[in-house]
ChimeraX commands (.cxc) that place a marker at each C-alpha (Angstrom):
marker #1 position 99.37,85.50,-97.00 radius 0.5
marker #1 position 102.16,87.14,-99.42 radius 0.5
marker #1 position 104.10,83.99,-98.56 radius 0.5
marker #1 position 101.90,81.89,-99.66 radius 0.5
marker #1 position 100.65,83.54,-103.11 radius 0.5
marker #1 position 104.33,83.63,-103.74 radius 0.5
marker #1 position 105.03,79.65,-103.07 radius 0.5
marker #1 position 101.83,79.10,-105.52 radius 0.5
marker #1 position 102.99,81.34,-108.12 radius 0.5
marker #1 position 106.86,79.77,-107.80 radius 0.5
marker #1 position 105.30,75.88,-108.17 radius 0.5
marker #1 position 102.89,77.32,-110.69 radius 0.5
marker #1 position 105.72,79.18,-112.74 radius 0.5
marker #1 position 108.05,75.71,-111.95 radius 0.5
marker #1 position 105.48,73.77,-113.52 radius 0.5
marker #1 position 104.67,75.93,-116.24 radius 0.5
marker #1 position 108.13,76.10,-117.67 radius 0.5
marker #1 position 108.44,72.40,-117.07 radius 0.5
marker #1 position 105.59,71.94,-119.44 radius 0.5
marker #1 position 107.26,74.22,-122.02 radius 0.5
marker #1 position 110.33,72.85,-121.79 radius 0.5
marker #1 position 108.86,69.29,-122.83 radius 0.5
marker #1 position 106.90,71.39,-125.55 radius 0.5
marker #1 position 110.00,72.73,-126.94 radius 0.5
marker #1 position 111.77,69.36,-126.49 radius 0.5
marker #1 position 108.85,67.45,-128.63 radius 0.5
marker #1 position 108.63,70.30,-130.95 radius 0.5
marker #1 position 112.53,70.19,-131.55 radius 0.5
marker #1 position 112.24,66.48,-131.97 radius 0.5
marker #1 position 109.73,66.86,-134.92 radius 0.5
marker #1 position 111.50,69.93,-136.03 radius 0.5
marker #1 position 114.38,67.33,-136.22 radius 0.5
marker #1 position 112.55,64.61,-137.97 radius 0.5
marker #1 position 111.61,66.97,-140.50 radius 0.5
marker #1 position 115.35,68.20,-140.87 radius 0.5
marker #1 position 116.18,64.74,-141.40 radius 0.5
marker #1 position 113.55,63.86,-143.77 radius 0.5
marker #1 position 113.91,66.99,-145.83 radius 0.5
marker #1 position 118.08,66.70,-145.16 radius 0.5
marker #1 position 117.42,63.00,-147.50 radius 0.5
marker #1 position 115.30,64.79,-150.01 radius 0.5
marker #1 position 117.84,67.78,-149.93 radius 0.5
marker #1 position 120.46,64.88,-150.78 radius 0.5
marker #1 position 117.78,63.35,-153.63 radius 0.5
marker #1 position 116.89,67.06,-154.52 radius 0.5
marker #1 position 119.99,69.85,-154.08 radius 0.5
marker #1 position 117.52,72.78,-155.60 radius 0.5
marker #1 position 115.30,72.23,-152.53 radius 0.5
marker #1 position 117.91,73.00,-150.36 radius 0.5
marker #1 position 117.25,76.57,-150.19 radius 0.5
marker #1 position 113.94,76.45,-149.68 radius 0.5
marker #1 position 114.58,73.61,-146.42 radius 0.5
marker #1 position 116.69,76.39,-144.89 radius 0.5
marker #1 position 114.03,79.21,-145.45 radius 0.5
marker #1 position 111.84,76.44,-143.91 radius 0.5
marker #1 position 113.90,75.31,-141.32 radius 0.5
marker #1 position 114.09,79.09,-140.09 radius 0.5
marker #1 position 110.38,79.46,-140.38 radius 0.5
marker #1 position 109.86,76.21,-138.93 radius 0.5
marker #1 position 112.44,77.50,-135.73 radius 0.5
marker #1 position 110.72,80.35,-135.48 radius 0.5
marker #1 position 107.08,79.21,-135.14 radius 0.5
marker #1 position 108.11,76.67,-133.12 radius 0.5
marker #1 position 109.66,79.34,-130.68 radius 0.5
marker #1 position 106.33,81.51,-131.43 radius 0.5
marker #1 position 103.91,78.39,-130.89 radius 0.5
marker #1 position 106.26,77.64,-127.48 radius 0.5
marker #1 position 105.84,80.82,-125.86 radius 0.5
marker #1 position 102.59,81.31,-126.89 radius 0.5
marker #1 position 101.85,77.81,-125.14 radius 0.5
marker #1 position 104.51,79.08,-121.99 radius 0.5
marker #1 position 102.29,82.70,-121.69 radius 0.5
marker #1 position 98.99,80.77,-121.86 radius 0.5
marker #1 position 100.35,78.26,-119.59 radius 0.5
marker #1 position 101.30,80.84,-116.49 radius 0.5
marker #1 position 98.08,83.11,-117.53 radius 0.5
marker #1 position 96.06,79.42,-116.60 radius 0.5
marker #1 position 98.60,78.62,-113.94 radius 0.5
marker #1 position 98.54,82.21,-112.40 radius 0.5
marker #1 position 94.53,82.10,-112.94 radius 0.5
marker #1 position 94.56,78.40,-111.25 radius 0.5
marker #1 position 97.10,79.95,-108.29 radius 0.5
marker #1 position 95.11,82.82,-108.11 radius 0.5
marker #1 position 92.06,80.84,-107.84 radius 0.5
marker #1 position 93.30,78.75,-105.32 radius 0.5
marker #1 position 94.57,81.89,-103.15 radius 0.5
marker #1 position 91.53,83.15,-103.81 radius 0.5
marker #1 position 89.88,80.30,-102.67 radius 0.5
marker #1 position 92.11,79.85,-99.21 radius 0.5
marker #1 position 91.13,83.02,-98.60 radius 0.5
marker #1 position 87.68,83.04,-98.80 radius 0.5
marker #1 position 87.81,79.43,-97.18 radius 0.5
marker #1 position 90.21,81.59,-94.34 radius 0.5
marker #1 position 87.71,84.31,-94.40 radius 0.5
marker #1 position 85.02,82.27,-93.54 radius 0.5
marker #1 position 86.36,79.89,-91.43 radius 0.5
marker #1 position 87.21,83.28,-89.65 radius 0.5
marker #1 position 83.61,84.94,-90.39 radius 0.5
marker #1 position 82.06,81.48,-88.50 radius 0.5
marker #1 position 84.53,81.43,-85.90 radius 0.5
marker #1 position 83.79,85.13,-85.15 radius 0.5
marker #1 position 79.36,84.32,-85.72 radius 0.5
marker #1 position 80.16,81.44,-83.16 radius 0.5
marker #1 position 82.26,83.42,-80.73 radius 0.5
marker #1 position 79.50,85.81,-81.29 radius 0.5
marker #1 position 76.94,83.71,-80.80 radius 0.5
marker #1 position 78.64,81.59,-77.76 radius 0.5
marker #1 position 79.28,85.04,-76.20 radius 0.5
marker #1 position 75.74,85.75,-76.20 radius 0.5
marker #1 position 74.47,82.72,-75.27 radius 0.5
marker #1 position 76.66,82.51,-72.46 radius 0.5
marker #1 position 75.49,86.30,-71.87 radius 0.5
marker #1 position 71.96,85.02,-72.01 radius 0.5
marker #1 position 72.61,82.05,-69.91 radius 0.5
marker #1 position 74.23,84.14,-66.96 radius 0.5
marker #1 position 71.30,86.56,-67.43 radius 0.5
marker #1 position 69.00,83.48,-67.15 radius 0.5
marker #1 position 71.41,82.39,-63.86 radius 0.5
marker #1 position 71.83,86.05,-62.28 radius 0.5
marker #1 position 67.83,86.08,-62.95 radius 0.5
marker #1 position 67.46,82.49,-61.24 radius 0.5
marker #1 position 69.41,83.96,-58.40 radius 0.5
marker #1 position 67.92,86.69,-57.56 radius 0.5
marker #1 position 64.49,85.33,-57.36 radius 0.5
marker #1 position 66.01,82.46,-55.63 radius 0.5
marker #1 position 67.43,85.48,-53.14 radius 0.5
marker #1 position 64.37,87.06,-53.21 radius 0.5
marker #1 position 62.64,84.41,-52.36 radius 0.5
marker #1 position 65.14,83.44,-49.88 radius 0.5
marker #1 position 64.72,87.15,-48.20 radius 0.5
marker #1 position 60.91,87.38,-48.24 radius 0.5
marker #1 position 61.14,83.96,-46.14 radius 0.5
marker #1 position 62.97,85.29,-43.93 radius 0.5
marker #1 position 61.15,88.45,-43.54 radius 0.5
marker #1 position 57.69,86.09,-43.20 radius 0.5
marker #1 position 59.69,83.98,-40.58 radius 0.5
marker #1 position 60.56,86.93,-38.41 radius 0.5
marker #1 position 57.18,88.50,-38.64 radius 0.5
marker #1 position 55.22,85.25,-37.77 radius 0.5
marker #1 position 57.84,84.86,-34.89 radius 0.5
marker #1 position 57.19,88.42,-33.87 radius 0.5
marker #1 position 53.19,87.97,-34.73 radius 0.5
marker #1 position 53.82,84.86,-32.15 radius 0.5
marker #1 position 55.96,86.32,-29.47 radius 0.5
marker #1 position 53.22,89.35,-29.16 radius 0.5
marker #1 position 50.29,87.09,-29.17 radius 0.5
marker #1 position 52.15,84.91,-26.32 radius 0.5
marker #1 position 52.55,88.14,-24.48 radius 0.5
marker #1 position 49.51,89.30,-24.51 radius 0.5
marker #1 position 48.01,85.51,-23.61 radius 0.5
marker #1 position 50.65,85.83,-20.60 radius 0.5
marker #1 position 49.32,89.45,-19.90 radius 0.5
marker #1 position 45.74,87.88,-19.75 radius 0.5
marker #1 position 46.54,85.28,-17.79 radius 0.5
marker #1 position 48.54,86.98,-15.20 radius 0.5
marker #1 position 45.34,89.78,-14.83 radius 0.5
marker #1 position 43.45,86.97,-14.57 radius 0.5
marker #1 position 45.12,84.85,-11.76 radius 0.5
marker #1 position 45.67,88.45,-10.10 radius 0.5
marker #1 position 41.95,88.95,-10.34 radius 0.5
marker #1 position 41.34,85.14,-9.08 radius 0.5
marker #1 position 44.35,85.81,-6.20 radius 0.5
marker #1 position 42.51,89.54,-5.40 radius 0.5
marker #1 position 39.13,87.77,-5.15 radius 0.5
marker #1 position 40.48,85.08,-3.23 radius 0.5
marker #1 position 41.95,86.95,-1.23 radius 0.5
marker #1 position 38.47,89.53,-0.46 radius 0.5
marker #1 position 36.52,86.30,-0.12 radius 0.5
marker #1 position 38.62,85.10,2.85 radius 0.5
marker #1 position 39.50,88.64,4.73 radius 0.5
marker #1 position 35.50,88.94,3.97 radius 0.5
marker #1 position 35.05,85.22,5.84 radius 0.5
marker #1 position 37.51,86.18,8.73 radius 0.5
marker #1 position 35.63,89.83,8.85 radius 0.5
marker #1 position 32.62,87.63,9.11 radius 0.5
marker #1 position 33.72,84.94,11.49 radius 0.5
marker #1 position 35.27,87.86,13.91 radius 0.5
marker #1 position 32.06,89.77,14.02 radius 0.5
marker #1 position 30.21,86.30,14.59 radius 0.5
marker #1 position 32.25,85.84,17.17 radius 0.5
marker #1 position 32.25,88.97,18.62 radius 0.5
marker #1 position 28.73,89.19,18.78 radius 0.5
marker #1 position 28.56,85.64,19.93 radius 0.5
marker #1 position 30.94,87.29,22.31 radius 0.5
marker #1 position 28.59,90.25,23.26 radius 0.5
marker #1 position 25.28,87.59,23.49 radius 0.5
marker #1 position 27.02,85.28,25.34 radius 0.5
marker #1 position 28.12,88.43,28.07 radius 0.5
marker #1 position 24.68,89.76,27.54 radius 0.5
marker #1 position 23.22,86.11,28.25 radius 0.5
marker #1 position 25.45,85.41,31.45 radius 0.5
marker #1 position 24.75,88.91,32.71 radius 0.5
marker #1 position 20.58,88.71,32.11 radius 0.5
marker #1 position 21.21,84.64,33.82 radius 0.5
marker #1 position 22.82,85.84,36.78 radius 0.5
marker #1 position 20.45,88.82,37.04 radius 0.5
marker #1 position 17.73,85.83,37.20 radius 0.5
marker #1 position 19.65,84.17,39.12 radius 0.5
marker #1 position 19.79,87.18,41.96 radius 0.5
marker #1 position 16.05,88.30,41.04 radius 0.5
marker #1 position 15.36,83.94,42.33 radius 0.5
marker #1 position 17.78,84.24,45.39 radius 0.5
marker #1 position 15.43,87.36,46.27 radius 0.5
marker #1 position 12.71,85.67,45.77 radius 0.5
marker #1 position 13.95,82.98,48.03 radius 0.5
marker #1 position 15.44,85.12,50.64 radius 0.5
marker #1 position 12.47,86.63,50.77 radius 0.5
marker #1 position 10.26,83.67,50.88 radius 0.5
marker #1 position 12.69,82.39,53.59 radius 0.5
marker #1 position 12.60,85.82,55.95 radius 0.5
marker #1 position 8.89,85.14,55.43 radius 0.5
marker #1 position 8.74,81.60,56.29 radius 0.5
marker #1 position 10.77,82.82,59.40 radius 0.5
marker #1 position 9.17,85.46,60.45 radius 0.5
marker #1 position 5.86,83.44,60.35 radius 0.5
marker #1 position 7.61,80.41,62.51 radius 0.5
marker #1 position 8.58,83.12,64.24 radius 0.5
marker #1 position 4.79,84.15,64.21 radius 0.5
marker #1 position 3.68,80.80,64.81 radius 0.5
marker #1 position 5.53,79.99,67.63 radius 0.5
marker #1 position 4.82,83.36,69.74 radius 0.5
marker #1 position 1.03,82.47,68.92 radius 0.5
marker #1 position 1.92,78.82,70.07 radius 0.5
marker #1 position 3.94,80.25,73.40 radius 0.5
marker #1 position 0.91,82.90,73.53 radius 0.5
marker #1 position -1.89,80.40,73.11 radius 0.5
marker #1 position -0.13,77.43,75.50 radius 0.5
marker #1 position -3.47,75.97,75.90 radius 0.5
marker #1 position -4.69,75.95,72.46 radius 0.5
marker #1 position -2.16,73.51,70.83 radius 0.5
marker #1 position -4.02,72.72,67.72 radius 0.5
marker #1 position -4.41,75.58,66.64 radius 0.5
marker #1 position -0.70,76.73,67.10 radius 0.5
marker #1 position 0.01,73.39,64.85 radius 0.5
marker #1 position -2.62,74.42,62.89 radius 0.5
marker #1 position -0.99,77.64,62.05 radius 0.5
marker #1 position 2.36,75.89,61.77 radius 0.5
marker #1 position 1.56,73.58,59.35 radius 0.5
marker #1 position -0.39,76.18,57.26 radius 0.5
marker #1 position 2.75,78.62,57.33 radius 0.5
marker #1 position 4.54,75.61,56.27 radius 0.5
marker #1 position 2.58,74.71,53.53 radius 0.5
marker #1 position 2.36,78.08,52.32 radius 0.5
marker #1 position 5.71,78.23,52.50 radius 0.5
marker #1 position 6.73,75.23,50.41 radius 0.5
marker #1 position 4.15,76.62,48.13 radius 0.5
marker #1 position 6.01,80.00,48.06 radius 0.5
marker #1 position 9.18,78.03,47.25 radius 0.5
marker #1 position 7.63,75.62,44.34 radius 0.5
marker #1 position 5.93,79.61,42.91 radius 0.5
marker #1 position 9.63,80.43,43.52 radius 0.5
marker #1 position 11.61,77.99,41.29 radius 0.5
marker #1 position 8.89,77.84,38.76 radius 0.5
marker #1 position 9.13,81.15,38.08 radius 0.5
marker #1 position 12.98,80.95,38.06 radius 0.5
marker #1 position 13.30,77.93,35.33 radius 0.5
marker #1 position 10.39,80.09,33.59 radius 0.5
marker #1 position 12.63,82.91,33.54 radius 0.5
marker #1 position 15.55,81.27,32.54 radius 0.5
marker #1 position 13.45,79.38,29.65 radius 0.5
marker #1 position 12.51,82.61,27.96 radius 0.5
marker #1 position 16.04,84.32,28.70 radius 0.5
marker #1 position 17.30,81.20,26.55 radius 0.5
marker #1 position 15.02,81.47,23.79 radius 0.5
marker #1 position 15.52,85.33,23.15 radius 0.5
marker #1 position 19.17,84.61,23.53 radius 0.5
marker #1 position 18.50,81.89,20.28 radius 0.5
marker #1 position 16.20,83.66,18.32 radius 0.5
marker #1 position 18.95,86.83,18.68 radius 0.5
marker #1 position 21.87,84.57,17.57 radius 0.5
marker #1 position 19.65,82.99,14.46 radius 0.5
marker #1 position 18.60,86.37,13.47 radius 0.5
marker #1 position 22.47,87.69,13.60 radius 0.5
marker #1 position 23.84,84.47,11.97 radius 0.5
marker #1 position 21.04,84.75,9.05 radius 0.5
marker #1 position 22.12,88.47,8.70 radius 0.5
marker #1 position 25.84,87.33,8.46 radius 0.5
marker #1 position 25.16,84.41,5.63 radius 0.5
marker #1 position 23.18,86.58,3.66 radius 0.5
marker link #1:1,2 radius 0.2
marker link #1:2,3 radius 0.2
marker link #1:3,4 radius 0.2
marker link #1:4,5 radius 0.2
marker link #1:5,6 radius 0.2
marker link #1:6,7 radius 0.2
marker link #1:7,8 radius 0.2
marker link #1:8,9 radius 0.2
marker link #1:9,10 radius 0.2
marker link #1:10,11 radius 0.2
marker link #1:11,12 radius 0.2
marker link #1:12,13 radius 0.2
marker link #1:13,14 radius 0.2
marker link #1:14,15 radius 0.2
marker link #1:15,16 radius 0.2
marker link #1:16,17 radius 0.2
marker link #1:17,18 radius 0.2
marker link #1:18,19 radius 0.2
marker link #1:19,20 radius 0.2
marker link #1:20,21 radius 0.2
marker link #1:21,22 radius 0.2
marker link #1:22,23 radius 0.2
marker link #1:23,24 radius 0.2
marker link #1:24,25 radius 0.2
marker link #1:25,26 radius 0.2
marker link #1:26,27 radius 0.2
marker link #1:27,28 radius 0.2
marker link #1:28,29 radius 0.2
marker link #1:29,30 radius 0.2
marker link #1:30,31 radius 0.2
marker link #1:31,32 radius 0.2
marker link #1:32,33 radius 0.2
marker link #1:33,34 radius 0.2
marker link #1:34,35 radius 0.2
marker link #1:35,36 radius 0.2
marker link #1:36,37 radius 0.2
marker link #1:37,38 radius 0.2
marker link #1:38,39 radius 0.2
marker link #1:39,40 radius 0.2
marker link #1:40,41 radius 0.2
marker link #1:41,42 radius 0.2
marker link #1:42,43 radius 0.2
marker link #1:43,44 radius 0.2
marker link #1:44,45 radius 0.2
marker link #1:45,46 radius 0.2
marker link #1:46,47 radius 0.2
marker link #1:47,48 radius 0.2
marker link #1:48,49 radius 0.2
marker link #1:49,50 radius 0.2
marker link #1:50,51 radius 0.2
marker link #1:51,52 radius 0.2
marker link #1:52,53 radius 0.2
marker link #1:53,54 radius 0.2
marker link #1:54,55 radius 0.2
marker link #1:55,56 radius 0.2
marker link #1:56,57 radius 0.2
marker link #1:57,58 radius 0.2
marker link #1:58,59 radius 0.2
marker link #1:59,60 radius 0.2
marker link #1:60,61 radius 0.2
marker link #1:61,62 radius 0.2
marker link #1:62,63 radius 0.2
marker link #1:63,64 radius 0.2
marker link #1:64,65 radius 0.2
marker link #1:65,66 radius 0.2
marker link #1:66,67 radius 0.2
marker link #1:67,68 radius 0.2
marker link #1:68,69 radius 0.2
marker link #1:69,70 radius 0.2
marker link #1:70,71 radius 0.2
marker link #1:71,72 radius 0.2
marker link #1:72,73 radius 0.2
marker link #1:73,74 radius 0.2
marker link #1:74,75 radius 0.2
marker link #1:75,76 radius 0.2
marker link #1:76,77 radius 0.2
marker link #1:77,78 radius 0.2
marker link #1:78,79 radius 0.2
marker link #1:79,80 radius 0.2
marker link #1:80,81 radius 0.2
marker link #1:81,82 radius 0.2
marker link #1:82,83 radius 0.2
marker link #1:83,84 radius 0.2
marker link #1:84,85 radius 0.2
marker link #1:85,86 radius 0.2
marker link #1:86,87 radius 0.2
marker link #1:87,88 radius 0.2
marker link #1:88,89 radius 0.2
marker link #1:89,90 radius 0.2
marker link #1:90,91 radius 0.2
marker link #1:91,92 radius 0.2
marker link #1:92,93 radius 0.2
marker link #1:93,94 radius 0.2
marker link #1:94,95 radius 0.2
marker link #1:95,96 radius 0.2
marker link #1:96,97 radius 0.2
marker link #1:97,98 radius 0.2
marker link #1:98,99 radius 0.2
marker link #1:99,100 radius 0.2
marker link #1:100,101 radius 0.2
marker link #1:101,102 radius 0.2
marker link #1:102,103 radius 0.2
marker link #1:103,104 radius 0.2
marker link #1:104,105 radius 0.2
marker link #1:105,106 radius 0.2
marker link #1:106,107 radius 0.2
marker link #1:107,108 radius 0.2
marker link #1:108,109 radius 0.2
marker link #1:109,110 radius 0.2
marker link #1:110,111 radius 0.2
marker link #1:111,112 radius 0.2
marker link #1:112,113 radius 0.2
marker link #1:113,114 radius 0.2
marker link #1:114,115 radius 0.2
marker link #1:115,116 radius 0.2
marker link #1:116,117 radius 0.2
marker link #1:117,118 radius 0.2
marker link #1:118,119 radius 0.2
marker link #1:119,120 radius 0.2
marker link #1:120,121 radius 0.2
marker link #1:121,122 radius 0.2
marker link #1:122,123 radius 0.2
marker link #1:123,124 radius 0.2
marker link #1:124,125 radius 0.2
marker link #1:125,126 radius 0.2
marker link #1:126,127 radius 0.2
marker link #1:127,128 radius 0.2
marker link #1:128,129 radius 0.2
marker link #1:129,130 radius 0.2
marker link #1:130,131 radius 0.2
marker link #1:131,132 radius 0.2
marker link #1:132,133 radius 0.2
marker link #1:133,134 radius 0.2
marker link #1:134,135 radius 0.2
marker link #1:135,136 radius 0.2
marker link #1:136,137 radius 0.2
marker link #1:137,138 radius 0.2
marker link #1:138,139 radius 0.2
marker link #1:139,140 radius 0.2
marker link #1:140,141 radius 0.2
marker link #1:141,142 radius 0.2
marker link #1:142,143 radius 0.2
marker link #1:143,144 radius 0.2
marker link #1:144,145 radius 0.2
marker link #1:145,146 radius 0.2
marker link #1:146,147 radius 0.2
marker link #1:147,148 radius 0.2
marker link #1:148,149 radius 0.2
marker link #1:149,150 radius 0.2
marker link #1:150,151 radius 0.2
marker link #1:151,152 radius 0.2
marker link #1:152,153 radius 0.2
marker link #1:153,154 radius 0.2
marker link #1:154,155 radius 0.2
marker link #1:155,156 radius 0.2
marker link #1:156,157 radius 0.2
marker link #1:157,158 radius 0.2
marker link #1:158,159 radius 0.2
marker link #1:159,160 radius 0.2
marker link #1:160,161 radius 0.2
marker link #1:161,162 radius 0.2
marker link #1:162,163 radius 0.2
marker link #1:163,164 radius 0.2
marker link #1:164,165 radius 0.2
marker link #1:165,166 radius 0.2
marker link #1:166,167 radius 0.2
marker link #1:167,168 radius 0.2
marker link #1:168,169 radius 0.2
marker link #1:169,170 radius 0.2
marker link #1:170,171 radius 0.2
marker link #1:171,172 radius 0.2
marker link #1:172,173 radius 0.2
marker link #1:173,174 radius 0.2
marker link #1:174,175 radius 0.2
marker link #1:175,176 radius 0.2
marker link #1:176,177 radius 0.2
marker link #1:177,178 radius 0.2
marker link #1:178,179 radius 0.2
marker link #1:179,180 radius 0.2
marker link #1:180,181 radius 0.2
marker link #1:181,182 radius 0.2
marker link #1:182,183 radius 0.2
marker link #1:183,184 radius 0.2
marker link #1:184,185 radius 0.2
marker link #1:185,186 radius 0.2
marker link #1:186,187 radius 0.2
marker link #1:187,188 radius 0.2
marker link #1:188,189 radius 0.2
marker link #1:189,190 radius 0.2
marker link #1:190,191 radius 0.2
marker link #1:191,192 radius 0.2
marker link #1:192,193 radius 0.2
marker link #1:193,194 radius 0.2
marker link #1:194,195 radius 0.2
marker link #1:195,196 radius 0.2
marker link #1:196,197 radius 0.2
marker link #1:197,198 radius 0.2
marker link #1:198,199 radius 0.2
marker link #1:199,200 radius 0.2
marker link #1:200,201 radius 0.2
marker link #1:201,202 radius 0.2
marker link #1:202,203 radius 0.2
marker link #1:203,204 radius 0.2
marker link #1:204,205 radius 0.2
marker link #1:205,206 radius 0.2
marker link #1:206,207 radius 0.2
marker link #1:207,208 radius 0.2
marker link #1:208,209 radius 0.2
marker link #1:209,210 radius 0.2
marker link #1:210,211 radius 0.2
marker link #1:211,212 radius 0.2
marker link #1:212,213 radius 0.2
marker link #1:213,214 radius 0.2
marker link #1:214,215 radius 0.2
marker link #1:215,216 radius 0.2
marker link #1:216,217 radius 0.2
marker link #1:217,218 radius 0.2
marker link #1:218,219 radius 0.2
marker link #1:219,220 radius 0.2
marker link #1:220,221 radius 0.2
marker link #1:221,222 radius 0.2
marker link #1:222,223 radius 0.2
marker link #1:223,224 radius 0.2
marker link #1:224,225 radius 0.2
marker link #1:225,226 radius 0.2
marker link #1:226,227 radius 0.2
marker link #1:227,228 radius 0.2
marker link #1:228,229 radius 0.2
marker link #1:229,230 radius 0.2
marker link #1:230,231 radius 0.2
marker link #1:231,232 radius 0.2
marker link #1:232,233 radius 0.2
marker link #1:233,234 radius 0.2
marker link #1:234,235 radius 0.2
marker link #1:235,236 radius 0.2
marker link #1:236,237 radius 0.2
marker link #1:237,238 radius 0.2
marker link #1:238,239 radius 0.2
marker link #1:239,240 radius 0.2
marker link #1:240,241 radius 0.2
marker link #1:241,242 radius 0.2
marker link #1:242,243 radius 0.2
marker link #1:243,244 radius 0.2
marker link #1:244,245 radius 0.2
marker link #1:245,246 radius 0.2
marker link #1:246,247 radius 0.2
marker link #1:247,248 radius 0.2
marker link #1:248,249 radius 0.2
marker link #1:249,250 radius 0.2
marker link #1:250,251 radius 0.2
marker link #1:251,252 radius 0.2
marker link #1:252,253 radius 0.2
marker link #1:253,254 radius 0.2
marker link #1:254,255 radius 0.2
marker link #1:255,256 radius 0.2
marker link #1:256,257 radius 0.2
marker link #1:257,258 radius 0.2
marker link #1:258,259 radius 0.2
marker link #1:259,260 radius 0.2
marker link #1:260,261 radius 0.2
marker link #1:261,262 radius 0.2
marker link #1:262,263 radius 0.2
marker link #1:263,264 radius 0.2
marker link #1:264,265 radius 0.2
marker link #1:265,266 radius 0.2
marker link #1:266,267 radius 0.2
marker link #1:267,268 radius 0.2
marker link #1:268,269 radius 0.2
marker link #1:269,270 radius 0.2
marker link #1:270,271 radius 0.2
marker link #1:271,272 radius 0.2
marker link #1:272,273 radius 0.2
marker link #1:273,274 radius 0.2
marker link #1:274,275 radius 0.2
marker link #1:275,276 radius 0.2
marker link #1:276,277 radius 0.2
marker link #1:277,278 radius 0.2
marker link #1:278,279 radius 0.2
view
């Protein structure tokens, strides 16, 4: 800055004695003219002479007076005009530098306020971003337990259907093996009351036979006895043998009679104990 008020003031001080020096040169030249002039009426007029050199003096003299009165107010305007023009730089320098530091300044804080605006972005993006996440892994956890629990149903469940399954066919066999065991015990109970028919019928006949015999056996001692009364001996014969096939017809009826109502007890016991096993 020194440097440069001191170029100005050098050019201004250059020009400023340039401009008095072609003063001093034009005021010389008419300073001359008028030497010359009053140098012919010095040679028309000797008395003047005196009076052109008092002149001449006072002419030298306020020329050299009017000169650097012109020089001084020449540098005052030049030093003013320098001045004014340093002046000037520097205020143009001062606030070229005031704007650049209001714009650095302001760039500063709008980049501050743009970073805050980004940082702010981001972190509501992030936050964002985290509460996602935080919804995506409860839902997935909200899911997984709800799955479980569905599985845990549904495993009780076919448990429950295998258990009952399971009771409904040990309850079938259970049923089955006591139908069949008390088929078992009717059917014994059956054969046994049959063949106790059967033996109560052989009696019967083994009796009826012994009696048949013994009245043959009758008949024929009356019919040796009574030699002489024939018919009646084959009287008696044929009425012991009619009564004895009557015996044996009473005989065998009264078997299959037997036999019929062994059979239907033995049904109505097995519909009874089949009715008490579906119920």
């Amino acid at each position: 800055m020194n440097k440069l008020l001191a170029v100005l003031l050098a050019t201004v001080f250059a020009s400023a004695t340039s401009f008095a020096a072609d003063t001093t040169a034009s005021t010389a030249s008419t300073v001359k003219t008028v030497k010359v002039e009053k140098h012919a009426k010095k040679a028309k007029v000797a008395p003047a002479s005196a009076a052109s050199t008092v002149q001449k003096a006072q002419a030298k003299k306020a020329a050299a007076s009017a000169a650097s009165t012109v020089q001084k107010a020449q540098a005052k305007k030049a030093a003013a005009s320098a001045a004014s023009t340093v002046q000037k730089a520097q205020a143009k320098k001062a606030a070229a530098s005031a704007a650049s530091t209001v714009q650095k300044a302001q760039a500063k804080k709008v980049a501050a306020s743009a970073a805050s605006t980004v940082q702010k972005a981001q972190a509501k993006k992030a936050a964002a971003s985290a509460a996602s996440t935080v919804q995506k892994a409860q839902a997935k956890k909200v899911a997984a337990s709800a799955a479980s629990t569905v599985q845990k149903a549904q495993a009780k469940k076919a448990a429950a259907s295998a258990a009952s399954t399971v009771q409904k066919a040990q309850a079938k066999k259970v049923a089955a093996s006591a139908a069949s065991t008390v088929q078992k015990a009717q059917a014994k109970k059956a054969a046994a009351s049959a063949a106790s028919t059967v033996q109560k019928a052989q009696a019967k006949k083994a009796a009826a036979s012994a009696a048949s015999t013994v009245q043959k056996a009758q008949a024929k001692k009356a019919a040796a006895s009574a030699a002489s009364t024939v018919q009646k001996a084959q009287a008696k014969k044929a009425a012991a043998s009619a009564a004895s096939t009557v015996q044996k017809a009473q005989a065998k009826k009264a078997a299959a009679s037997a036999a019929s109502a062994v059979q239907k007890v033995q049904a109505k016991k097995v519909a009874a104990s089949a009715a008490s096993a579906a119920k």
